[in-house]
C-alpha positions in Angstrom: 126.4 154.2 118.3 126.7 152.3 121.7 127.8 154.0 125.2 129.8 151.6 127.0 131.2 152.1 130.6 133.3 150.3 133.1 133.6 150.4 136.6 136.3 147.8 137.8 136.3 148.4 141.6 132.7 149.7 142.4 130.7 150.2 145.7 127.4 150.3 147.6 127.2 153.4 149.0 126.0 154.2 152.0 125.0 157.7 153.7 123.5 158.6 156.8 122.5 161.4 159.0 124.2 162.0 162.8 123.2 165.1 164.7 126.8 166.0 166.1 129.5 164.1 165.9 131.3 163.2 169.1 134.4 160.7 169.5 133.9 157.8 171.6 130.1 158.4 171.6 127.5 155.7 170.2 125.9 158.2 167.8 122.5 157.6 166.3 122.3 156.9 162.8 119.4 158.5 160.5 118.2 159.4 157.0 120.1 155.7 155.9 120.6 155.6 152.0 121.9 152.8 149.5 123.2 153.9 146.2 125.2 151.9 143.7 128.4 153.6 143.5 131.6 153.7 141.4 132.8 155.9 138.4 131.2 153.9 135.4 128.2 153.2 137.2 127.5 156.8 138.6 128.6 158.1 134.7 125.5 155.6 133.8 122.9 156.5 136.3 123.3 160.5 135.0 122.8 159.5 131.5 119.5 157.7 132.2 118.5 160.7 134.0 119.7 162.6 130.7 117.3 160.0 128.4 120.4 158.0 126.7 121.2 153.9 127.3 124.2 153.0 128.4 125.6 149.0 128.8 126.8 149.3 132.2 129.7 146.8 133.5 130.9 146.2 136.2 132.0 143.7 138.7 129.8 142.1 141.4 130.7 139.9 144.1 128.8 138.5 147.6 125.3 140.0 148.5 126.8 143.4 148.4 127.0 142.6 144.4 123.8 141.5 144.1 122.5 144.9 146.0 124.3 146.7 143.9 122.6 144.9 141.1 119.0 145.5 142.6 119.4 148.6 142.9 120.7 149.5 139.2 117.8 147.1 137.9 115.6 149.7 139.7 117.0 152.8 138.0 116.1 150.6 134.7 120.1 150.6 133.5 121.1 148.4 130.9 123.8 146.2 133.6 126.4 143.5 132.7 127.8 142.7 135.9 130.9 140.3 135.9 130.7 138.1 138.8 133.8 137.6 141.3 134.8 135.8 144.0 135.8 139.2 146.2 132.8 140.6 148.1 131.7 144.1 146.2 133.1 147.0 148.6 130.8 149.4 150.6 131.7 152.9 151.0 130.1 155.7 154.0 129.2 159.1 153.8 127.9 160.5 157.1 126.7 164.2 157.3 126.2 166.1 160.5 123.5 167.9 160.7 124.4 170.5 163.2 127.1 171.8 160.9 126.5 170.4 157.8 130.1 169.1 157.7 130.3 165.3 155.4 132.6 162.7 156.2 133.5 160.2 154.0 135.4 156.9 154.2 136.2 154.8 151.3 137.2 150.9 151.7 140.0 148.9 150.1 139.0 148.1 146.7 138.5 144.2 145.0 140.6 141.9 144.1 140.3 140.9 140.1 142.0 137.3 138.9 142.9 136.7 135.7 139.9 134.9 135.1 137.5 137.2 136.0 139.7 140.7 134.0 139.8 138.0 130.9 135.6 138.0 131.3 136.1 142.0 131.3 138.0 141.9 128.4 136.1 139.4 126.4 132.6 141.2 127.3 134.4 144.8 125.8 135.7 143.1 122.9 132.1 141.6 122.3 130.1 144.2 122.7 131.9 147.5 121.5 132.0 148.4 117.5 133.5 151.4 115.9 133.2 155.1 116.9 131.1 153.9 119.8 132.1 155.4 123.3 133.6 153.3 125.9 134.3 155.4 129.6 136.7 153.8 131.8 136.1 155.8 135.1 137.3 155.6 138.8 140.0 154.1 140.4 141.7 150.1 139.2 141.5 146.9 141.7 143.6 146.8 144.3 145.8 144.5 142.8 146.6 145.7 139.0 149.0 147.5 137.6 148.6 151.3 137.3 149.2 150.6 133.5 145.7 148.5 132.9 143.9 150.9 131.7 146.6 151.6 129.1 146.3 147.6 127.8 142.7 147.8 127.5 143.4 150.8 125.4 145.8 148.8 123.3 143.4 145.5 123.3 140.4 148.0 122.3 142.5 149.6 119.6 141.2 148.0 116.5 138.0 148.8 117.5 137.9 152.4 117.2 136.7 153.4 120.1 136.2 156.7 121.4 138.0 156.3 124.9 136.8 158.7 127.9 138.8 158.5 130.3 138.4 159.9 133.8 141.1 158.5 136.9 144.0 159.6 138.3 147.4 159.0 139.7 149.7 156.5 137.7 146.5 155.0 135.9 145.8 158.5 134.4 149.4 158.9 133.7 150.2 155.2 131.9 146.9 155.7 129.6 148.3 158.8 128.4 150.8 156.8 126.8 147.7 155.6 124.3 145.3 158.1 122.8 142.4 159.0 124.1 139.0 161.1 123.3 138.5 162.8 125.9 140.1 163.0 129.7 138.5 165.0 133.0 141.6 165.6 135.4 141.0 168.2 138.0 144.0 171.0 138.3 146.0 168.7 141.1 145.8 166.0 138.6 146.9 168.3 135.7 150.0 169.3 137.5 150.9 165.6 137.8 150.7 164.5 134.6 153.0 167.9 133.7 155.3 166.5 136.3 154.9 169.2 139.0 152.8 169.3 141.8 151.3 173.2 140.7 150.5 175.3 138.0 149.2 178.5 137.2 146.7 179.5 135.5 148.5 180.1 132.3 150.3 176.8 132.4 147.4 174.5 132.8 146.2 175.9 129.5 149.0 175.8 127.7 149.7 171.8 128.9 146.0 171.3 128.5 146.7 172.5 125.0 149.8 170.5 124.2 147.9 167.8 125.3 145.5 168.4 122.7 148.2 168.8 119.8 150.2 166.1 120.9 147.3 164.1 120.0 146.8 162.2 123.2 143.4 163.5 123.9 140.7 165.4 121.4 139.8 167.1 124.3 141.3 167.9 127.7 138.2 169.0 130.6 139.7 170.6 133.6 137.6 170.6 136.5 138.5 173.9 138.9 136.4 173.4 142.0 134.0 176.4 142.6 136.0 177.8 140.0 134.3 176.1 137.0 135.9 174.6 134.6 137.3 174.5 131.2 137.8 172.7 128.1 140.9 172.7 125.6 140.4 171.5 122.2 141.6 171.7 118.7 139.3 175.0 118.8 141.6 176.6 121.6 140.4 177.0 125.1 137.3 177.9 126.9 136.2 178.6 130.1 133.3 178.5 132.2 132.2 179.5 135.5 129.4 177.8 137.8 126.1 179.4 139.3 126.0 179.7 143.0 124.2 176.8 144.6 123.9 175.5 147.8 125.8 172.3 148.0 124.6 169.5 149.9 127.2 166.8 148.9 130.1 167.1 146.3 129.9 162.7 145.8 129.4 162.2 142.5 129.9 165.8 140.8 132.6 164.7 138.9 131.0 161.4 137.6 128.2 164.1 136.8 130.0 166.2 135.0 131.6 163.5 132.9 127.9 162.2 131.8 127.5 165.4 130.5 130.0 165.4 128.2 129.7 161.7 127.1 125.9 163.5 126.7 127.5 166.2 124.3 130.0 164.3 122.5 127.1 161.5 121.6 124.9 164.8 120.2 127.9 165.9 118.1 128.1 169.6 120.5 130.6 171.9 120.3 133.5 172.2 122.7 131.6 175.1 124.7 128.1 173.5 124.7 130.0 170.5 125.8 131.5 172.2 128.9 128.5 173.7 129.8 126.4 170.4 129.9 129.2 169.3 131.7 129.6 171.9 134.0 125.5 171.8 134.4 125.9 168.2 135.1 128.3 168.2 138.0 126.6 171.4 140.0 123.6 169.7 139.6 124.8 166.7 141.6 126.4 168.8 144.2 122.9 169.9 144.6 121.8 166.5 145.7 122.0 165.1 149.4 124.3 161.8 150.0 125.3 159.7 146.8 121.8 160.6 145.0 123.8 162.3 141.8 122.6 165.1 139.2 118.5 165.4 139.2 117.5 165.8 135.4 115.4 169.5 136.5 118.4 170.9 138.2 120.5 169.8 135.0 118.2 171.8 132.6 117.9 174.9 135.2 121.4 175.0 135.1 122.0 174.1 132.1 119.8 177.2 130.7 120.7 179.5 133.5 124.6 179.1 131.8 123.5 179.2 128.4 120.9 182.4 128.8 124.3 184.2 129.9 125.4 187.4 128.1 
């Protein structure tokens, strides 16, 4: 059984350090970081961490690619970048130190031809078999349609693949219209694909859970902020809340969290030892400074201080 995931419109990452931010100020830059960033590839650098192999791909383009490449080679993934014309993205995180506040500023995403998505496709189709696990996470190039996620589904369907799915907006809402294994929305995104913009606590379990007899998703995963989080299957529903931990950067958590679960579903867990893998996954990156993700001791800690609870 192969873990396959797919970042379309990754980044480099880049964090830094300012003590005090100031407009119209030249501010001095420290503590400078590069980290390979983007759904499937931040999915893929937890589950190292966790002791599984993934085939990471992902597109690469310019010397920001091939940095991006470096620096997964170094983490010793398994990486099948797909080359492209467009220049790999770079995104900024900068935290200042005198009130521990983190900016963040994302860049447009790439542009895919049809060239280059028919490489995609072909390298899925090659290297995926049945019941493997293929997660399709973060946000589509610029310039597809929100419903190409949903055609890879449909393209991947004789393939039996167990689709994780983690997006939002109209991506999240056009794969819907295919089955999936498991999806990660957080409550916002729950309340969208219902068609309103809130719900209470009540309703997100009951449309998590018609989600789950429809047969659109084996499992829904709602993330709830400081809240926790928690999971509806064919089991019913479950919830979990999170240790207290001081937080040094949220980038990542949910990627984190999402490598937990691929973690669980891979070791055949139940739906609650599932959450709380997840759950210990995504605190555990919230522990970590700038883009550095979940640290495999702070994923067992938590992981036993939830499952030691009464």
């Amino acid at each position: 059984m192969k873990i396959v995931t797919l970042t379309l419109n990754p980044a480099l990452d880049k964090s830094a350090k300012v003590d005090g931010i100031i407009a119209e100020q030249k501010l001095k830059c420290h503590s400078i970081n590069y980290q390979a960033g983007g759904g499937g590839i931040n999915v893929s650098r937890v589950l190292t961490r966790l002791g599984v192999n993934s085939n990471c791909i992902f597109t690469a383009g310019g010397d920001n690619g091939l940095r991006l490449q470096e620096l997964l080679a170094n983490e010793m993934l398994t990486i099948q970048p797909v080359p492209i014309n467009a220049w790999t993205r770079e995104n900024l995180s900068i935290v200042d130190t005198k009130n521990g506040q983190q900016f963040r500023f994302g860049m447009p995403g790439n542009i895919l031809s049809d060239t280059e998505l028919s490489q995609i496709e072909k390298t899925l189709m090659t290297i995926l078999a049945e019941n493997d696990i293929l997660v399709l996470s973060g946000s589509i190039a610029e310039n597809l349609q929100a419903d190409y996620y949903s055609s890879l589904i449909r393209l991947l369907a004789s393939k039996k693949v167990r689709v994780v799915l983690d997006t939002s907006g109209r991506a999240l809402q056009e794969a819907l219209h295919e089955s999936v294994y498991l999806i990660k929305p957080n409550q916002r995104e729950l309340a969208q694909l219902s068609g309103r913009e809130f719900l209470t606590n009540e309703e997100q379990e009951k449309f998590a859970g018609d989600l789950v007899k429809s047969k659109k998703a084996n499992y829904v995963v709602v993330s709830c902020g400081s809240k926790g989080a928690f999971i509806a299957s064919d089991e019913g529903i479950s919830h979990l809340s999170p240790p207290s931990v001081i937080v040094k950067s949220t980038i990542g958590a949910g990627d984190s969290m999402v490598a937990g679960l691929v973690y669980s579903i891979l070791n055949g867990f139940t739906p609650e030892v599932m959450l709380k893998w997840g759950v210990a996954c995504g605190v555990a990156a919230t522990m970590s400074e700038g883009t550095d993700l979940a640290k495999i001791e702070n994923i067992e800690n938590i992981f036993n201080l939830l499952n030691n609870r009464k």
